[in-house]
C-alpha positions as a printed NumPy array, in Angstrom:
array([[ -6.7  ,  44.904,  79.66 ],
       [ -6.781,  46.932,  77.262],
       [ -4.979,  50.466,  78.17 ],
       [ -5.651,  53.749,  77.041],
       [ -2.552,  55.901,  76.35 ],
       [ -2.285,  59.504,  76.741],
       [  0.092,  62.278,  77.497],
       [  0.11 ,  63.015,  81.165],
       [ -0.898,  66.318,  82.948],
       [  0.141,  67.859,  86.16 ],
       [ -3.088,  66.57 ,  87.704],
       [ -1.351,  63.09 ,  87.225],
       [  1.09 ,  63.766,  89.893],
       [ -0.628,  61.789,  92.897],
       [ -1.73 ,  58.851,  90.655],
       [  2.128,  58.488,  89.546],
       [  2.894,  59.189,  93.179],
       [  1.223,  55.967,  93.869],
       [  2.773,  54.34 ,  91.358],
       [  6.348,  55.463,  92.191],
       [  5.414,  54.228,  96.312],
       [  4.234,  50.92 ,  94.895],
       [  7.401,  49.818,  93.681],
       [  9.524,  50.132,  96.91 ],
       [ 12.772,  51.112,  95.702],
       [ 12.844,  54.642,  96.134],
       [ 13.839,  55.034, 100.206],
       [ 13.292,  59.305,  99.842],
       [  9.797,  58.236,  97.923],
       [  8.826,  56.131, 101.056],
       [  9.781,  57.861, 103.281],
       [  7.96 ,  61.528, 102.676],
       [  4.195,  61.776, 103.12 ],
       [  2.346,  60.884,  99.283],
       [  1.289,  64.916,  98.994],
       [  5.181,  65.822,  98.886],
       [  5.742,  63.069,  96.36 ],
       [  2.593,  64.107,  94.322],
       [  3.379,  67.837,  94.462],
       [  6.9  ,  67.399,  93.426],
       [  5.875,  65.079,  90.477],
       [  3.099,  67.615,  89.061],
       [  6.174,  70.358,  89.37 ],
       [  7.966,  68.299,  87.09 ],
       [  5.001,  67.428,  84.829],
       [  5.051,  70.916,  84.486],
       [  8.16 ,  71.734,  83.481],
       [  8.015,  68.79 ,  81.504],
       [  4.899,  70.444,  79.294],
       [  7.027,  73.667,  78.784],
       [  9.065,  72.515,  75.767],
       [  9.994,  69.658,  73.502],
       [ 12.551,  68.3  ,  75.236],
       [ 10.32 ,  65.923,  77.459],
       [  7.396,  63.516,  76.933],
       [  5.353,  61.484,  79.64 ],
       [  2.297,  59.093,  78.388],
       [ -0.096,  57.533,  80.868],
       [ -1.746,  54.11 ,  80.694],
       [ -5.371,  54.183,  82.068],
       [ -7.191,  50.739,  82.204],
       [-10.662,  50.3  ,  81.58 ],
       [-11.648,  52.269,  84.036],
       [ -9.974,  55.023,  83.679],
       [ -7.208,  54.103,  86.831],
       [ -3.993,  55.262,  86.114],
       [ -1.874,  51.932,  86.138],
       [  1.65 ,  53.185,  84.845],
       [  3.656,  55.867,  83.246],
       [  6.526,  56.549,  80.901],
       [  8.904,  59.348,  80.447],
       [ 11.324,  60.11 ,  77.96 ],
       [ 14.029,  62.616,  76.926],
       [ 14.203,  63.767,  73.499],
       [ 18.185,  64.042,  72.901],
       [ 19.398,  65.485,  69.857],
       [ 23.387,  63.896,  69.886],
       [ 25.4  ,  65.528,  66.977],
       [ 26.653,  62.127,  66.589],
       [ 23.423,  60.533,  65.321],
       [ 21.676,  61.187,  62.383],
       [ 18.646,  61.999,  64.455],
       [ 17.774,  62.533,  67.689],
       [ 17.913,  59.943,  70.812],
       [ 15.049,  59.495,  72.832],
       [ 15.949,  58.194,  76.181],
       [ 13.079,  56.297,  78.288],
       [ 14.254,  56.947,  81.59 ],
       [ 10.716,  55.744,  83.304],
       [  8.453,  53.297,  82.399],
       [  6.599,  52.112,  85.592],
       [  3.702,  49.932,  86.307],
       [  1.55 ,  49.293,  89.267],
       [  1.554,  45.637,  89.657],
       [ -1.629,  43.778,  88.541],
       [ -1.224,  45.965,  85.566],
       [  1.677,  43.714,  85.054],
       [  2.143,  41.448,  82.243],
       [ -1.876,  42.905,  80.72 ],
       [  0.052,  44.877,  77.61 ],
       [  0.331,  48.636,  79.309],
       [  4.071,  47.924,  79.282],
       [  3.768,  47.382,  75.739],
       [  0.965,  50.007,  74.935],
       [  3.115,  53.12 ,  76.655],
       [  6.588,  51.581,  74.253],
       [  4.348,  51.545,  71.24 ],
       [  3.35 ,  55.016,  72.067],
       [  6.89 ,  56.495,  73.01 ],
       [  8.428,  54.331,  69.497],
       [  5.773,  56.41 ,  67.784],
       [  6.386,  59.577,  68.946],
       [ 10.318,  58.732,  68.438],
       [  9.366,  57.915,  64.282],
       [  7.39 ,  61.349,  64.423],
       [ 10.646,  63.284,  65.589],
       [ 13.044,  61.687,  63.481],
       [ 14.927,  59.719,  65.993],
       [ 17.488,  57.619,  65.02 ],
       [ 16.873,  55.039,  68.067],
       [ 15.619,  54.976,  71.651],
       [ 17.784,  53.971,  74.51 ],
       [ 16.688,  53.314,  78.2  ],
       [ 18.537,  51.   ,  81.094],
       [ 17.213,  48.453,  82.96 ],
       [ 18.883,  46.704,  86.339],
       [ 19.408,  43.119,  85.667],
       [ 17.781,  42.379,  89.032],
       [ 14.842,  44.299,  87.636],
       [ 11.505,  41.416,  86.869],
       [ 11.356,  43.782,  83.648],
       [ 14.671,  42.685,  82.776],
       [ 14.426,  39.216,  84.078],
       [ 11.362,  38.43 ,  81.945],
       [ 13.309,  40.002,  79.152],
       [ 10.362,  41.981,  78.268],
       [ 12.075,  44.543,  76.357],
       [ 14.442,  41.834,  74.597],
       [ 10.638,  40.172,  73.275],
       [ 10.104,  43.911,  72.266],
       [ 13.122,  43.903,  69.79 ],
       [ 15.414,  46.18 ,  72.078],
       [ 18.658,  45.162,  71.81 ],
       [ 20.872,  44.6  ,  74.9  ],
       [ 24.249,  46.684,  74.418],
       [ 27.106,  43.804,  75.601],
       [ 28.734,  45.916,  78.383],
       [ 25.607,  46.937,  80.206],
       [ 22.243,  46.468,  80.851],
       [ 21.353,  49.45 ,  78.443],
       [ 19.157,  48.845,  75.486],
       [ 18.75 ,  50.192,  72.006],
       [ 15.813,  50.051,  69.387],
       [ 17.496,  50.957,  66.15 ],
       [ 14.494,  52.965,  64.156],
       [ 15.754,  53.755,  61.17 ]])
């Protein structure tokens, strides 16, 4: 498959929605109606487009089907020489699984991280997670911090 990345609009909210109900893990998710979800996400979206602080890509297949998501926080720690982006989502709907929109929506958010001068990208995974299991950010060159399932991609 080969997915199309772009940054996500508050029209996105019911296809991310789905997306977020797909997965399972997220009792208050599954257990309000999909418009409550989908409103609530597009809110966010839209604070989200407000500033800088916030990015969200979307990975459409072929067809244009949203299949997965990623957001990330753009931290500026006065401990780093640059800023920390933080991927706090990256989601997938299932048979987009293991078809590179994982990898597309990292390429894009490691781009985006270069552009703003961040100094490395961080994100946590459970260890229970198939993500994490499959080690597919380890393939990615993340680096596992020792302590914690809590990964680092040194960019500079």
């Amino acid at each position: 498959m080969a997915a199309r990345i772009r940054k996500a609009k508050p029209e996105d909210g019911e296809a991310i929605a789905e997306i977020l109900r797909s997965l399972g893990w997220f009792e208050h998710i599954n257990a309000e109606p999909v418009a409550a979800t989908a409103a609530r996400v597009a809110r966010h979206l839209e604070m989200c487009l407000r500033g800088e602080s916030h990015s969200v890509n979307i990975a459409e297949d072929e067809h244009g089907r949203v299949v997965g998501y990623a957001a990330v926080h753009w931290l500026p720690y006065l401990m780093l020489a640059g800023p920390e982006g933080y991927l706090s989502e990256l989601f997938l709907l299932e048979d987009a699984r293991g078809r590179g929109a994982g990898t597309a929506l990292l390429d894009a958010v490691k781009a985006e991280a270069r552009q703003r001068g961040c100094s490395r990208l961080m994100l946590v995974n459970k260890r229970n997670r198939e993500s994490y299991l499959r080690e597919f950010y380890g393939k990615r060159c993340w680096i596992e911090r020792p302590a914690a399932a809590n990964f680092i991609l040194p960019l500079a």
